[in-house]
N, C-alpha and C positions, 0 to 999 in steps of 0.2 A: 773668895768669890764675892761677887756686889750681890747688890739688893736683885739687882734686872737682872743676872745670871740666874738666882736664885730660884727666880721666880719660872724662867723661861725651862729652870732643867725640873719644877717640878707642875710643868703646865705640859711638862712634853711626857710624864709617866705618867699623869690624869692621860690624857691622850692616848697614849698606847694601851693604857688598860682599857680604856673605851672603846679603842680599835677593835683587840683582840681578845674582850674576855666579853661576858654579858655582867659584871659587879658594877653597880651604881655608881657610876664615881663625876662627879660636877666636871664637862669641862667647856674652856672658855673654848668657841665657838669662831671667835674673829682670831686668837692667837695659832688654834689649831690650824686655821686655814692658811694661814702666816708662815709655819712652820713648815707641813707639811711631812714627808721623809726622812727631814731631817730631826723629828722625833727618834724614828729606827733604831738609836742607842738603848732605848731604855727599850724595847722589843721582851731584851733578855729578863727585865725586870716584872714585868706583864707576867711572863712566863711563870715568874715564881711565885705571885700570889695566884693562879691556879694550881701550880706544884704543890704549893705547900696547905692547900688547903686539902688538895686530895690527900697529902700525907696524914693530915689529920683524920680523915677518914678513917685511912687503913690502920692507922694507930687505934682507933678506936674499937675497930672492928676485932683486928688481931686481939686486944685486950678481954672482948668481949667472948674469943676464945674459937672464933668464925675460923674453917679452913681456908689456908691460903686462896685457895681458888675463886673461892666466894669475896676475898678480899680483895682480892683482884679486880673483879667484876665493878664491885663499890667502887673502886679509885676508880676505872671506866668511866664509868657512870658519872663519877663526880667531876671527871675532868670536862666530860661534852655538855654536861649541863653548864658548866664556869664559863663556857666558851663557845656554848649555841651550836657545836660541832663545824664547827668554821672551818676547820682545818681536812677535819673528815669528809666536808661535801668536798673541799676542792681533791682530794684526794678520788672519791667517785667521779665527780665531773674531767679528771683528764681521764683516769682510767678509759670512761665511753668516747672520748673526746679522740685520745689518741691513736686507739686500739680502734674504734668502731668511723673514721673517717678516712677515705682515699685522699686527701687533700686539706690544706691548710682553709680554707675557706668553709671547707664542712664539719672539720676538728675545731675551729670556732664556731661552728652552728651549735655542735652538738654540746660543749662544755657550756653554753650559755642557756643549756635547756634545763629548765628544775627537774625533770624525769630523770628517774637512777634508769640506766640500763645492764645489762647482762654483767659487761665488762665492770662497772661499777660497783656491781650488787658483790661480783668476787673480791673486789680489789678489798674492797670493804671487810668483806668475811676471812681474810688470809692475814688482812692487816692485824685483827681483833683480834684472832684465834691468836696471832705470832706475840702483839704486844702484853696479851693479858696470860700469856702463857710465861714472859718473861718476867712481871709483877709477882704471877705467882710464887715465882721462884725466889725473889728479892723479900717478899712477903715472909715466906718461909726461913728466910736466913734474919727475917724478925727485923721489928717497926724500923733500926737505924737503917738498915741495909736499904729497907724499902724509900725512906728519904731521901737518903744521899743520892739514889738515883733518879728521882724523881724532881730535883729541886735542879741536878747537872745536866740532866736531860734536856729538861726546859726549856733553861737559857741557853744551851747552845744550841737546840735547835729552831730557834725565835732568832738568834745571831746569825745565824745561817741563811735564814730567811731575809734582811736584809743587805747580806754578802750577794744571794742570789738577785735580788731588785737590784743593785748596783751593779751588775756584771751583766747583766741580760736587757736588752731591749725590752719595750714595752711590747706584746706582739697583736694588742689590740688599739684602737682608737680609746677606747672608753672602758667603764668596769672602776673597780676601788682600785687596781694597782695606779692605772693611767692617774688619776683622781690625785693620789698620796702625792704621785712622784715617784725621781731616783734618788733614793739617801746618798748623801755627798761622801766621799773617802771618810772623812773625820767620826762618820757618825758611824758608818762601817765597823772600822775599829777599833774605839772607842767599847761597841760592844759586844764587838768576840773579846775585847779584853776583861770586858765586865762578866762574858762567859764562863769565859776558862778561868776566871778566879773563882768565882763559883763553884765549878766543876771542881776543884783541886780545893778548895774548903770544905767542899761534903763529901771528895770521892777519896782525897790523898792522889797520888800517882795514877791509878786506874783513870782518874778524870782527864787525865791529859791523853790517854788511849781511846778514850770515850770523844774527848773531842775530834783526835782524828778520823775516827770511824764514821764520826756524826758528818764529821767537814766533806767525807770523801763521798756519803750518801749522798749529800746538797747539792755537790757536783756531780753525781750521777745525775741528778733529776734534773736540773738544768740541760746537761747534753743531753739527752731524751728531750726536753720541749724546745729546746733551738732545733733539733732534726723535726720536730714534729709541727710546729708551727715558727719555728722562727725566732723566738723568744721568751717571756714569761706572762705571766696575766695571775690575778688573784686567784684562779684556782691551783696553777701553778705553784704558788709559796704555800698554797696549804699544803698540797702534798705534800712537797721539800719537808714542813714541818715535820710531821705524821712521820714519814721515813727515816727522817733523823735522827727524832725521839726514840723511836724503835730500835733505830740500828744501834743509839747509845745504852739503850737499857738491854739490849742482847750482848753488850761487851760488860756492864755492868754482870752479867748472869755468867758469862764465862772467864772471868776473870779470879784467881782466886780471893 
């Protein structure tokens, strides 16, 4: 790898940490505009310095002897604090968006309005209740288990998130998806492959079930927002996240 590769693959992980977490991290400003989408590789790597810092959490906690549930709640907690709940507003805003509009024109009214509404306030409550009931559980089979999924989870569902921007239209003018761009094929797979290595470093074989599950969730969410507006938008890939991660950390909890 040169000097200029070097520099461009680690101006594009400053970047995506900046994108998608709230951690301090310096980035150049004219490179990032430069790059745009084609960051989306390192997505999966974003991912895992808030994974693994919420691991740290629950390691701690678990040590300190907290019931799973309550340990659960912490990794919660610690993941929407790393990440400004990014992923969770887009996840409320289609909820009201999709569910609470007759028409594509008013499904983008309503996703681009800061108010949670009904539709939201449950998407939100079901999502919570499902994900931190699945930690609990990972918790409980003690700190590795709670890792390993929390770190596979991650990145493939931040992989996913870029597989969906490339495969979807944009289905607004403006917003931070329009803004990023479409990540180019290369960058695509580049990091679902940086995913699924992951996955299958901390999960063994289960990671590559985990990624299916996760893959087939993103493409659920996707056909839900092409029938519902036509495309994707940033609150769109949050959701896909959110959904993913769940769906991977509820195969992670059924799996022996």
């Amino acid at each position: 790898m040169s000097g200029n590769d070097s520099t461009v693959r680690t101006a594009d992980l400053a970047l995506a940490v900046g994108l998608l977490t709230r951690l301090p991290v310096p980035v150049d400003a004219d490179l990032a505009a430069a790059r745009g989408a084609r960051a989306a590789w390192a997505w999966p790597l974003a991912g895992l310095a808030v994974a693994g810092l919420a691991a740290l959490t629950g390691t701690v906690a678990l040590a300190l002897g907290l019931p799973p549930l309550a340990v659960a709640g912490l990794v919660l907690g610690t993941q929407m604090m790393l990440t400004g709940a990014l992923h969770e507003d887009g996840l409320a805003d289609c909820a009201d968006g999709f569910w609470g509009g007759h028409d594509v024109a008013r499904r983008l009214e309503i996703m681009k309005d800061s108010r949670i509404g009904a539709y939201g306030t449950l998407a939100l409550g079901v999502m919570l209740l499902v994900r931190g009931g699945a930690l609990a559980a990972l918790a409980d089979a003690g700190p590795g288990a709670l890792a390993a999924g929390l770190l596979a989870a991650a990145a493939l569902s931040r992989a996913g998130m870029a597989a969906l921007m490339h495969a979807l239209p944009n289905a607004r003018g403006g917003g931070l998806a329009a803004r990023v761009g479409a990540p180019p094929r290369a960058a695509v797979v580049l990091g679902g492959g940086l995913a699924l290595a992951v996955a299958v470093l901390a999960a063994g074989g289960p990671g590559l079930i985990a990624a299916a599950v996760a893959g087939g969730a993103v493409l659920a969410v996707g056909r839900i927002a092409r029938t519902k507006i036509g495309g994707q938008t940033g609150d769109v890939l949050g959701a896909a996240q959110v959904v993913a991660e769940t769906a991977a950390l509820l195969t992670f909890c059924a799996l022996p």
